[in-house]
N, CA, C and O of each residue as an XYZ file, in Angstrom:
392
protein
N       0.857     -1.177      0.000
C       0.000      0.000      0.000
C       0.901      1.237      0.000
O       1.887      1.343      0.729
N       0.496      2.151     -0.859
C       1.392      3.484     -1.080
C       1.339      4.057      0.172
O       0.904      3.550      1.206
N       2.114      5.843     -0.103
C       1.510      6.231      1.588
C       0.100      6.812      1.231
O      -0.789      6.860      2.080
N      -0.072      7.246     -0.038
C      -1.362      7.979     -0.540
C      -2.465      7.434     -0.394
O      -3.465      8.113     -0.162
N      -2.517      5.745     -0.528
C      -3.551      5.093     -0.339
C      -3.871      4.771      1.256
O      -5.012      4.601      1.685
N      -2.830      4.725      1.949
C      -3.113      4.403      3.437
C      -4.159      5.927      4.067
O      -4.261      7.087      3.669
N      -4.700      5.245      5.060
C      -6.163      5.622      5.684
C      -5.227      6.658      6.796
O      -4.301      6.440      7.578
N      -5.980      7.819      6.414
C      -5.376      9.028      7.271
C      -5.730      8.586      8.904
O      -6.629      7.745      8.912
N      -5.423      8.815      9.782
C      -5.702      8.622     11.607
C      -6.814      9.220     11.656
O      -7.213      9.828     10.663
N      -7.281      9.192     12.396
C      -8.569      9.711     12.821
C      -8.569     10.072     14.185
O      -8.452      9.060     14.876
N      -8.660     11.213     14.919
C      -8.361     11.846     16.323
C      -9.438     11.300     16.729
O     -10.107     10.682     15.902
N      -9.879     11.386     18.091
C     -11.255     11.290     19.002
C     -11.640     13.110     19.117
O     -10.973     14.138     19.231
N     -12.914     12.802     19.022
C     -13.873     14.315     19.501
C     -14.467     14.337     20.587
O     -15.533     13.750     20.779
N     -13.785     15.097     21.543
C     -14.246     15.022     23.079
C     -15.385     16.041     22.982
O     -15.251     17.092     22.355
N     -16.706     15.639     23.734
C     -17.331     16.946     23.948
C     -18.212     16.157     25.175
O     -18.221     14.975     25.517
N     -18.911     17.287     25.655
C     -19.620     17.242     26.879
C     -20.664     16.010     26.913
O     -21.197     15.869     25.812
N     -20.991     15.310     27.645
C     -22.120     14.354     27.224
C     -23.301     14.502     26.962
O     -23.881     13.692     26.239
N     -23.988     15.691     27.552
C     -25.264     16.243     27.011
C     -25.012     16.541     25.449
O     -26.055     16.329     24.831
N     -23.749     17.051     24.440
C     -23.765     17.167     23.680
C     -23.369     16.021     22.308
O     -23.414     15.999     21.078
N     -23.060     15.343     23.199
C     -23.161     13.917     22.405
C     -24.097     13.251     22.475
O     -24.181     12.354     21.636
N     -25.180     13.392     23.475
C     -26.840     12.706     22.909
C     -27.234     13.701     22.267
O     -28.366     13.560     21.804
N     -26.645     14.839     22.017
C     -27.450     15.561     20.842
C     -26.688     15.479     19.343
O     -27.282     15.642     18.277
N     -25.516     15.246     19.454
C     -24.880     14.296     18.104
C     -25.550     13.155     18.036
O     -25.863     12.901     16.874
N     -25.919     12.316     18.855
C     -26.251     10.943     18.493
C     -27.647     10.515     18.025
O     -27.968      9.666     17.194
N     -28.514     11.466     18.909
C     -30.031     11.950     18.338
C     -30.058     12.295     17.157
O     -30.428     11.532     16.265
N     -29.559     13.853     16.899
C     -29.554     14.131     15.679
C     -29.192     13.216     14.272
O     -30.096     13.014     13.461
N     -27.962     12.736     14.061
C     -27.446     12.047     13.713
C     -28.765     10.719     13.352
O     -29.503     11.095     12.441
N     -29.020      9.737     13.743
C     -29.801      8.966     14.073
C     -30.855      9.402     12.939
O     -30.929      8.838     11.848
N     -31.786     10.651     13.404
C     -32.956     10.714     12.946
C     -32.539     11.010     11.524
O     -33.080     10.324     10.657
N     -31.581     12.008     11.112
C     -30.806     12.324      9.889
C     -30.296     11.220      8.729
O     -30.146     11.289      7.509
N     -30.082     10.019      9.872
C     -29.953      9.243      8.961
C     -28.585      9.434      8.248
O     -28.282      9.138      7.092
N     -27.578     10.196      9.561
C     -26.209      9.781      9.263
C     -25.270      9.366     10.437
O     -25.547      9.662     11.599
N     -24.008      8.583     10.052
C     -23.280      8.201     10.851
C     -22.851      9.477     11.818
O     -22.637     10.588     11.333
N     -22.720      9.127     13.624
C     -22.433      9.910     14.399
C     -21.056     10.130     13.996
O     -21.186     11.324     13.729
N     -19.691      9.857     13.719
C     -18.783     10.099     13.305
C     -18.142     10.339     12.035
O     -18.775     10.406     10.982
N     -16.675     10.489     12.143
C     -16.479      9.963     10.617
C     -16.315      8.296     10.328
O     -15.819      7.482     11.107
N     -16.646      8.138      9.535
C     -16.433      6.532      8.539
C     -15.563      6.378      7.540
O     -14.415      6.743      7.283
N     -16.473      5.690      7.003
C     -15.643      5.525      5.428
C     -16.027      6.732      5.037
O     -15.129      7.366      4.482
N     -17.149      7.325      5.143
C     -17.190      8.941      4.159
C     -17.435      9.936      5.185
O     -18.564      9.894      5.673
N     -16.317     11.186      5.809
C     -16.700     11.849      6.231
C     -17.456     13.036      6.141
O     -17.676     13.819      7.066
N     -17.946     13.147      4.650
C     -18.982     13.490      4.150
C     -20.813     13.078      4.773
O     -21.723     13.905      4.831
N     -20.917     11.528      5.183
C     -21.825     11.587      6.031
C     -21.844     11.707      7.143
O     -22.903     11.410      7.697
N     -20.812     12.143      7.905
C     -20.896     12.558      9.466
C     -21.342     13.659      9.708
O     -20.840     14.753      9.452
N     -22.543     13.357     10.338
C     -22.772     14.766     11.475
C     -22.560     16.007     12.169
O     -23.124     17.075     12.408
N     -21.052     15.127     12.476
C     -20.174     16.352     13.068
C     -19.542     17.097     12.190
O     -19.363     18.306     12.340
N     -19.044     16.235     10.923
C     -18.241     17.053      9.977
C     -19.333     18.227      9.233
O     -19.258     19.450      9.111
N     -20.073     17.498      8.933
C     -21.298     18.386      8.449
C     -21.686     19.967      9.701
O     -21.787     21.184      9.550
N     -21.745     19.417     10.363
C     -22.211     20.544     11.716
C     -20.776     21.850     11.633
O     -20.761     23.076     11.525
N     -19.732     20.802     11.749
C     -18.516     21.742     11.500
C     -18.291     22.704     10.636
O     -17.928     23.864     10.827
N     -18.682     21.786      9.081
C     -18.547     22.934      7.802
C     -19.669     23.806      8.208
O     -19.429     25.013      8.182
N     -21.003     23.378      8.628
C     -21.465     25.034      8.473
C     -21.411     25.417      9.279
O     -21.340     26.618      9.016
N     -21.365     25.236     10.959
C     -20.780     26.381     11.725
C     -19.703     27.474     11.029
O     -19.970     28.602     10.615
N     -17.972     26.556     11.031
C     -17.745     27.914     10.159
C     -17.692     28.425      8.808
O     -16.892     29.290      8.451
N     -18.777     27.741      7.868
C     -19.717     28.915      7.051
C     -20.287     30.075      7.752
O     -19.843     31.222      7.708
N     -21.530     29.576      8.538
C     -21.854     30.755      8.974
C     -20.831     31.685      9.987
O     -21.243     32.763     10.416
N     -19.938     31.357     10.215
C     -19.003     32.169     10.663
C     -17.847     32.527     10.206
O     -16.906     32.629     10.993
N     -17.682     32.794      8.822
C     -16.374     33.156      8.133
C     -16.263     34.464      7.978
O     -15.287     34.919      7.382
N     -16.885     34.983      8.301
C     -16.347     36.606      8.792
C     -15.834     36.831      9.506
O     -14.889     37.616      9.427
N     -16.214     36.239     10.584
C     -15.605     36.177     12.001
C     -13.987     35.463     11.812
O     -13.021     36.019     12.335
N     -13.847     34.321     11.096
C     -12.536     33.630     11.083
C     -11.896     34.909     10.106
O     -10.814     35.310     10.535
N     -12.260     35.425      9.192
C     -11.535     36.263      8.157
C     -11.330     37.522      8.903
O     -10.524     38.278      8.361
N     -11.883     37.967     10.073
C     -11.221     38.872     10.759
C     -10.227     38.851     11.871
O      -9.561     39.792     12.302
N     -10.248     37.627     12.250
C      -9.362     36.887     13.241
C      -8.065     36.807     12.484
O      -7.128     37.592     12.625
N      -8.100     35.928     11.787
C      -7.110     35.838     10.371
C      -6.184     37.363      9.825
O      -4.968     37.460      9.664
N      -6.883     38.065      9.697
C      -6.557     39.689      9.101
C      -5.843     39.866     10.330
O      -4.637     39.787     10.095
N      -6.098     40.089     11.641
C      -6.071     40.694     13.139
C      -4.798     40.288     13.086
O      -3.821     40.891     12.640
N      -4.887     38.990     13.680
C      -3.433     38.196     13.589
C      -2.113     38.386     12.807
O      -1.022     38.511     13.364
N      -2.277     38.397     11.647
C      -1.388     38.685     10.516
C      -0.957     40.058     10.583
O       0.250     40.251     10.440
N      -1.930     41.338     10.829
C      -1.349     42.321     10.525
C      -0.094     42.770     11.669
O       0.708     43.676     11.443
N      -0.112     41.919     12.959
C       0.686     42.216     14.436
C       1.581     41.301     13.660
O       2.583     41.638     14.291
N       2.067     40.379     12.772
C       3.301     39.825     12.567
C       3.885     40.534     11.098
O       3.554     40.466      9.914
N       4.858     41.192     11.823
C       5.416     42.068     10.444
C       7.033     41.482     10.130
O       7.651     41.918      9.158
N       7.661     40.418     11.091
C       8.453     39.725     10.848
C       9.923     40.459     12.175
O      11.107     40.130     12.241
N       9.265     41.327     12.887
C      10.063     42.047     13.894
C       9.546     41.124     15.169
O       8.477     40.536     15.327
N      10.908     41.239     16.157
C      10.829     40.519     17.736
C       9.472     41.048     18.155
O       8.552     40.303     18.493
N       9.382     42.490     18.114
C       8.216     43.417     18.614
C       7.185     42.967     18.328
O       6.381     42.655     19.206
N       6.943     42.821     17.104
C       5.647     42.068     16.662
C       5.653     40.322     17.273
O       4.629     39.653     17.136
N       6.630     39.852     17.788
C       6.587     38.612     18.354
C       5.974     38.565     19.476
O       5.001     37.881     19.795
N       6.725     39.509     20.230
C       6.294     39.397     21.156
C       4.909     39.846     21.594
O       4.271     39.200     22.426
N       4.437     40.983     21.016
C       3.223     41.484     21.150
C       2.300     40.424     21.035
O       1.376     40.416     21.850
N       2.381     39.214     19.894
C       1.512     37.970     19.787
C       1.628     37.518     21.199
O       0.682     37.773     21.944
N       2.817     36.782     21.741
C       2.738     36.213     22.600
C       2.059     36.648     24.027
O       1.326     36.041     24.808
N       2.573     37.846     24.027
C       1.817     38.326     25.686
C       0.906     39.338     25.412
O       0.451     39.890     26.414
N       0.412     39.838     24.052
C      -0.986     40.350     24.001
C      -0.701     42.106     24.776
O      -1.562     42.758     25.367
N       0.478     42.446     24.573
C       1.030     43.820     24.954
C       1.222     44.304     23.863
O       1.713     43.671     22.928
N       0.681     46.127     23.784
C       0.770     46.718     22.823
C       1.858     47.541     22.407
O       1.885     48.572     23.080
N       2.789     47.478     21.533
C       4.082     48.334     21.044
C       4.216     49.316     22.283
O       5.327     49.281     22.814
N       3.069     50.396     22.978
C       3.735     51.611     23.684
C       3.569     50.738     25.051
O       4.143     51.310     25.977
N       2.975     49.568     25.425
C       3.033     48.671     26.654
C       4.653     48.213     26.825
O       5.368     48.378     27.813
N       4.998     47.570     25.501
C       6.384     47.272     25.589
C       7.291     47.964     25.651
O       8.387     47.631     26.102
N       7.029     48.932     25.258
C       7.997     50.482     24.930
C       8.131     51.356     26.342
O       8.975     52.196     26.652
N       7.116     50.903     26.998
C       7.270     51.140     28.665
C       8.077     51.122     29.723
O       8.576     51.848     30.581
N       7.991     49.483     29.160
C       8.660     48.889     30.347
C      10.591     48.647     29.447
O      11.573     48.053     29.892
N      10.452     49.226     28.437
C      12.547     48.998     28.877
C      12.458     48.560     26.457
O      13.269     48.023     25.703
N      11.492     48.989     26.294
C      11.655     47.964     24.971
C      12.533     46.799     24.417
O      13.531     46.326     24.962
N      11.968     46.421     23.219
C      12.949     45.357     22.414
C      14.386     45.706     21.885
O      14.508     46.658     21.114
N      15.203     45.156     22.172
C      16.053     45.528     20.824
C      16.364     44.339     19.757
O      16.668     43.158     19.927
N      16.167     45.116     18.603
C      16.061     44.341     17.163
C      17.313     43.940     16.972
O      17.610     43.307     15.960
């Protein structure tokens, strides 16, 4: 078997148990598999997933934009990701040097 043909892993999906009798309900009456299978095209969850973020790709495309524009390829901009401090926060306390 190539590596192309071998069967990708498949993680576990932890969620709350009230929300897995509502995967498993749903699912069920839908008349698709609670997980993925052979087609993760009929799963539930995958399905639930794509359109959650459908209906929320504005939201990811501004997250996305947000993110990117604080990495300009400077420490400053590193660090600002990491501890969520703004250029004159860092510039405060002793700044970066590049």
């Amino acid at each position: 078997m190539t590596t192309a043909a071998k069967r990708v892993r498949q993680s576990p999906l932890k969620v709350d148990p009230a929300t897995d009798k509502l995967i498993s309900q749903g699912a069920h009456f839908l008349g698709l598999t609670k997980k993925d299978s052979a087609s993760p095209r009929s799963s539930a969850v995958a399905e639930a997933v794509r359109a959650y973020l459908e209906q929320r790709r504005e939201d990811l495309r501004s997250g996305m934009v947000e993110a990117l524009s604080v990495l300009d390829g400077s420490l400053t901009s590193d660090v600002m990701l990491l501890t969520g401090l703004t250029a004159q926060e860092i510039d405060a306390v002793g700044g970066i040097e590049e």
